[in-house]
C-alpha positions in Angstrom: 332.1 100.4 96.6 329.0 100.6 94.3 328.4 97.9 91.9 329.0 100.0 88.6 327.0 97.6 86.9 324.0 99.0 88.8 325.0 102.6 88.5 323.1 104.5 86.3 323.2 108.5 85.2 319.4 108.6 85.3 316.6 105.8 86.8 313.0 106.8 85.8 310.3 105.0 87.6 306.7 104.4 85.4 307.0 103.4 82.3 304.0 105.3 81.1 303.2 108.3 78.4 306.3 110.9 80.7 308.9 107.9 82.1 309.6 107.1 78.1 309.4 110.3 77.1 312.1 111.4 79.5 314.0 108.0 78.8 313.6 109.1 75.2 315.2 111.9 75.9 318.2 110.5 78.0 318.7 107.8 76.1 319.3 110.3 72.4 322.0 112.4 75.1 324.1 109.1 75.6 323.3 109.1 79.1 323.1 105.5 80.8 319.5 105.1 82.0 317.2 102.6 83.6 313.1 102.3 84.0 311.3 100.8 86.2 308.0 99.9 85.3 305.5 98.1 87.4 302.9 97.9 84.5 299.8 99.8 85.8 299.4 102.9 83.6 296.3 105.1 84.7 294.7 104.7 81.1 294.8 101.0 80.8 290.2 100.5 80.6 290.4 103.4 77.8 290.0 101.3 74.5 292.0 104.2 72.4 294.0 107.6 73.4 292.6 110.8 72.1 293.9 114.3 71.7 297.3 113.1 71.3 298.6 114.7 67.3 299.7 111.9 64.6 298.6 109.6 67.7 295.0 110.0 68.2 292.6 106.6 68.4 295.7 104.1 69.4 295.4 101.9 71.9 297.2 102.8 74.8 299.3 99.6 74.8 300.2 100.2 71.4 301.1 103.3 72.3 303.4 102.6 75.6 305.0 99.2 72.8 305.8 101.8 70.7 307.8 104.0 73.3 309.9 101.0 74.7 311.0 100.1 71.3 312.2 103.8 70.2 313.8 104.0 73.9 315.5 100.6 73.6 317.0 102.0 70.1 319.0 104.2 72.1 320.5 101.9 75.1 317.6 102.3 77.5 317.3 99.3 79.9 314.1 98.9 81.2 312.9 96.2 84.2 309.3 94.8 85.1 309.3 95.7 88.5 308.3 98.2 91.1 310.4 100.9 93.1 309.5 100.2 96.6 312.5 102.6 98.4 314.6 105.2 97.4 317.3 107.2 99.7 319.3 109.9 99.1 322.6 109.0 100.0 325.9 111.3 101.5 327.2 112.0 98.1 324.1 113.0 96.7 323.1 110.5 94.7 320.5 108.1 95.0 319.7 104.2 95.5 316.7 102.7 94.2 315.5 99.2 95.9 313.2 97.2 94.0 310.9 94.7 94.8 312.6 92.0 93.5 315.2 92.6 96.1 317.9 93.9 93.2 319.4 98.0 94.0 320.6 100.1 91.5 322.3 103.6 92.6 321.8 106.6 90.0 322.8 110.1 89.8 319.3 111.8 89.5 315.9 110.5 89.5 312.6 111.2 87.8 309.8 109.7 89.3 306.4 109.3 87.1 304.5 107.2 89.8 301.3 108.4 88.6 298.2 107.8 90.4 295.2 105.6 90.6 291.6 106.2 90.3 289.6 105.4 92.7 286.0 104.6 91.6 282.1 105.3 93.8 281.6 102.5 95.2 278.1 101.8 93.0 277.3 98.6 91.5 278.6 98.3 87.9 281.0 101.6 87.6 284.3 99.8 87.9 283.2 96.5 85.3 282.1 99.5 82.6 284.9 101.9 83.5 286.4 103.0 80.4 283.8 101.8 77.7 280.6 103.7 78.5 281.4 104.6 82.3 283.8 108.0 81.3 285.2 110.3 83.3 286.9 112.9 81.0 285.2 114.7 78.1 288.2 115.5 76.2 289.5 111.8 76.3 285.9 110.2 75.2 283.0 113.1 74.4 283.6 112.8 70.6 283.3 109.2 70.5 279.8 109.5 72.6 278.6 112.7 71.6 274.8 113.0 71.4 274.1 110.0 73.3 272.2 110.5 76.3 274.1 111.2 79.7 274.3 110.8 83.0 276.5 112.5 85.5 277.1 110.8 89.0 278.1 113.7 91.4 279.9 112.8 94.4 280.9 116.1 95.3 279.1 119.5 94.7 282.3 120.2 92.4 280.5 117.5 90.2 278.1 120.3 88.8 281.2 121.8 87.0 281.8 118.3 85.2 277.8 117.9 84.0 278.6 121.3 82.8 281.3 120.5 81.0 279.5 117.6 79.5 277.2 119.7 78.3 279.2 120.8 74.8 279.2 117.4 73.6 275.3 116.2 74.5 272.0 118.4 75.1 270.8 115.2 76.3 273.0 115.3 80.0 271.0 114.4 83.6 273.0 114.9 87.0 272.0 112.6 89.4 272.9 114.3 93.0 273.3 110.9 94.7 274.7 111.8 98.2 275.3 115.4 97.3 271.8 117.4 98.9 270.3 119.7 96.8 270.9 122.1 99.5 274.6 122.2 98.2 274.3 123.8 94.6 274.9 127.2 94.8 272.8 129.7 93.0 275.3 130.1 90.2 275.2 126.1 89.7 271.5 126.4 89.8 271.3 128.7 86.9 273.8 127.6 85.0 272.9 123.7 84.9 269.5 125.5 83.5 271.0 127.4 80.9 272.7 124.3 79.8 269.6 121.8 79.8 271.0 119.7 82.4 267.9 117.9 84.1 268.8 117.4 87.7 267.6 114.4 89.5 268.1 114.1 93.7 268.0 110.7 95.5 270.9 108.3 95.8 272.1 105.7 92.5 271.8 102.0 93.5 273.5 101.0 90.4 273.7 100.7 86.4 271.3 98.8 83.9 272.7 96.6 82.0 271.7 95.1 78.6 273.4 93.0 75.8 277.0 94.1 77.5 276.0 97.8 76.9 274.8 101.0 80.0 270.9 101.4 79.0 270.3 103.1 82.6 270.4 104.6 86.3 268.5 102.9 88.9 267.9 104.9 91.8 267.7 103.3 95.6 263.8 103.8 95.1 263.3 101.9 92.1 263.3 104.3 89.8 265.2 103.8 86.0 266.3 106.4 84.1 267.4 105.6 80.4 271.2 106.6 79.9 273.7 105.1 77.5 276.9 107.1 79.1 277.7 107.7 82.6 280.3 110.3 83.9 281.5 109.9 87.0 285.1 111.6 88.9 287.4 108.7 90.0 289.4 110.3 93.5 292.6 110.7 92.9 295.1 108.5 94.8 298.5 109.9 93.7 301.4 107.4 94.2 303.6 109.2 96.6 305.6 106.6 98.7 308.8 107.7 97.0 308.4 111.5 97.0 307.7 110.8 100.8 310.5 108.2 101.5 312.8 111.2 99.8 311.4 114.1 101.7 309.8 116.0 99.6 308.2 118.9 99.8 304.2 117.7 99.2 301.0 120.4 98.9 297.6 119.8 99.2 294.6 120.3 96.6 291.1 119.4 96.2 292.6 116.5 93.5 295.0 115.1 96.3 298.2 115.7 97.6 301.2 116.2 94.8 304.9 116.9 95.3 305.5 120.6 94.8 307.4 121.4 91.4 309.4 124.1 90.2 308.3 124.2 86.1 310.4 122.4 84.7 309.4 119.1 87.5 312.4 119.8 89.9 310.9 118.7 93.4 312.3 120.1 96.3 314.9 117.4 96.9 318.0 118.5 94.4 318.4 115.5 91.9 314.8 114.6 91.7 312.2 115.5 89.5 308.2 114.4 88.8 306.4 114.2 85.8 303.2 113.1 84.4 300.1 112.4 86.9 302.5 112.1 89.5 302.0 115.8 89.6 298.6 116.6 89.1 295.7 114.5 88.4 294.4 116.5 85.0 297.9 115.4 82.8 296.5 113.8 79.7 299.3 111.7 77.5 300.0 114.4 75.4 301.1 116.5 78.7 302.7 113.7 80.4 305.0 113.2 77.5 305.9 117.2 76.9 306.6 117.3 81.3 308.9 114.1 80.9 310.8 115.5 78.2 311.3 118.6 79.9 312.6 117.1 83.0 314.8 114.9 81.1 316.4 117.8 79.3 317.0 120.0 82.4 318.8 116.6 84.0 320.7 116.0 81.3 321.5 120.2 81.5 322.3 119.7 85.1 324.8 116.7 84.7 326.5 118.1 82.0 327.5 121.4 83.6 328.2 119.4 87.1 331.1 117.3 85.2 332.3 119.8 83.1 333.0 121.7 86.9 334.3 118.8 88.5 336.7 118.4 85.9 337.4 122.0 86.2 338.4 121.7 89.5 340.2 118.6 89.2 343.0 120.4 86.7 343.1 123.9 88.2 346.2 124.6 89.1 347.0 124.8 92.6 349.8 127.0 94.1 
């Protein structure tokens, strides 16, 4: 017999920008829902959160405060801990085991596991990570527009992110690093010209440093060039032990390997859904949030019409 004190309708694990946004969701429809957060959202180095309406410039902390009060208004429990194993079970619901050793058995699951970024291994990237170390234009080019740039490519695609760049600095120089010159294609050739982008081979040896703020690039030969912003792409290391542990159905991209999704975040296990980063690696807040409260909504859709058929069949007469 399952402890019904540990049974929930719904359990959403990550307690970022598309777990409260679904618990949101399922909390307002009455349905009896637990999160699990293990307290490591992506956007944690970012000082403030951009591009979000009404919400744009708060701290992400303030931000994710905000969401566990509205969801607690509502019946939500939430739990400081981590999901390490879920199972789907005969009946087709779920149990969840935590890392604190407690279980807790639901009826559908969303997972928003999100992902971590994994920085270049070059001196001084991860300490200025989020304050003048960037990797996303639309979370931070306002704030440092017309400063002067650097780009750190680590992969050829990194000519598309100095592009990119571009609109909010003419001041932008990519430094190839480990990526040969050999590797730009023509196209990239002429269109880092067209932009103004200076290009500069040889590999970085790390960032300059002065009075807690990025006044530089040093190369491995010596060399300095004077930049107060550095853009670099973090790989993607999505957080997929649970899609895997559940079977599902996982696909390959140049960003890393996601769980494939039907649109409205239905994975190819029946009961579970993903949302936020846990899907793709571009999901700002603002997206994470709409793809939680869509997969809250469909599983709230879902569980209403499979009661209102059981019940069906439970008073039908029977010859």
């Amino acid at each position: 017999m399952t402890d019904m004190t540990e049974r929930y309708e719904a359990v959403v694990v990550g307690g970022g920008a598309a777990g409260l946004s679904a618990a949101l969701v399922l909390g307002r429809a009455r349905r009896r829902t637990l999160v699990v957060d293990a307290g490591e959202p992506r956007n944690a180095p970012a000082a403030h959160l951009q591009g979000y309406l009404t919400r744009d410039g708060m701290p992400p902390a303030e931000f994710l405060a905000a969401g566990r009060e509205e969801i607690a208004r509502y019946g939500v429990e939430l739990v400081r801990d981590r999901a390490v194993d879920a199972s789907r079970q005969d009946d087709g619901e779920f149990r969840v085991t935590l890392a604190a050793g407690r279980t807790v058995h639901a009826r559908r699951l969303i997972l928003a596991t999100g992902l971590a970024d994994e920085l270049p291994a070059v001196t001084g990237i991860a300490e200025r990570f989020g304050r003048d170390v960037l990797h996303c234009p639309y979370c931070h080019g306002w704030e440092v527009r017309d400063r002067s740039f650097g780009v750190l490519a680590t992969t050829p695609m990194s000519v598309h992110q100095a592009l990119m760049v571009s609109q909010w600095s003419k001041d932008v120089t990519l430094f190839l690093h480990r990526v040969a010159e050999e590797e730009l294609t023509g196209d990239d050739t002429r269109r880092l010209a067209a932009a103004g982008v200076v290009v500069v081979a040889g590999e970085v040896a790390g960032l300059v440093v002065e009075g807690d703020r990025l006044t530089g690039v040093r190369l491995t030969d010596g060399t300095v060039h004077d930049r107060s912003t550095l853009f670099v792409a973090p790989r993607a290391v999505p957080r997929n032990d649970l899609f895997e542990r559940l079977g599902a159905a996982l696909r390959e991209t140049p960003f890393g390997t996601y769980p494939v999704v039907d649109e409205t975040g239905l994975t190819t296990v029946p009961g579970v859904w993903a949302a936020g980063n846990a899907v793709g690696f571009a999901e700002q807040v603002v997206n994470a949030a709409g793809a939680g409260y869509r997969a809250a909504a469909t599983l709230n859709g879902e569980l209403l019409f499979a009661d209102l058929d059981a019940a069906q069949d439970r008073s039908w007469p029977r010859s």
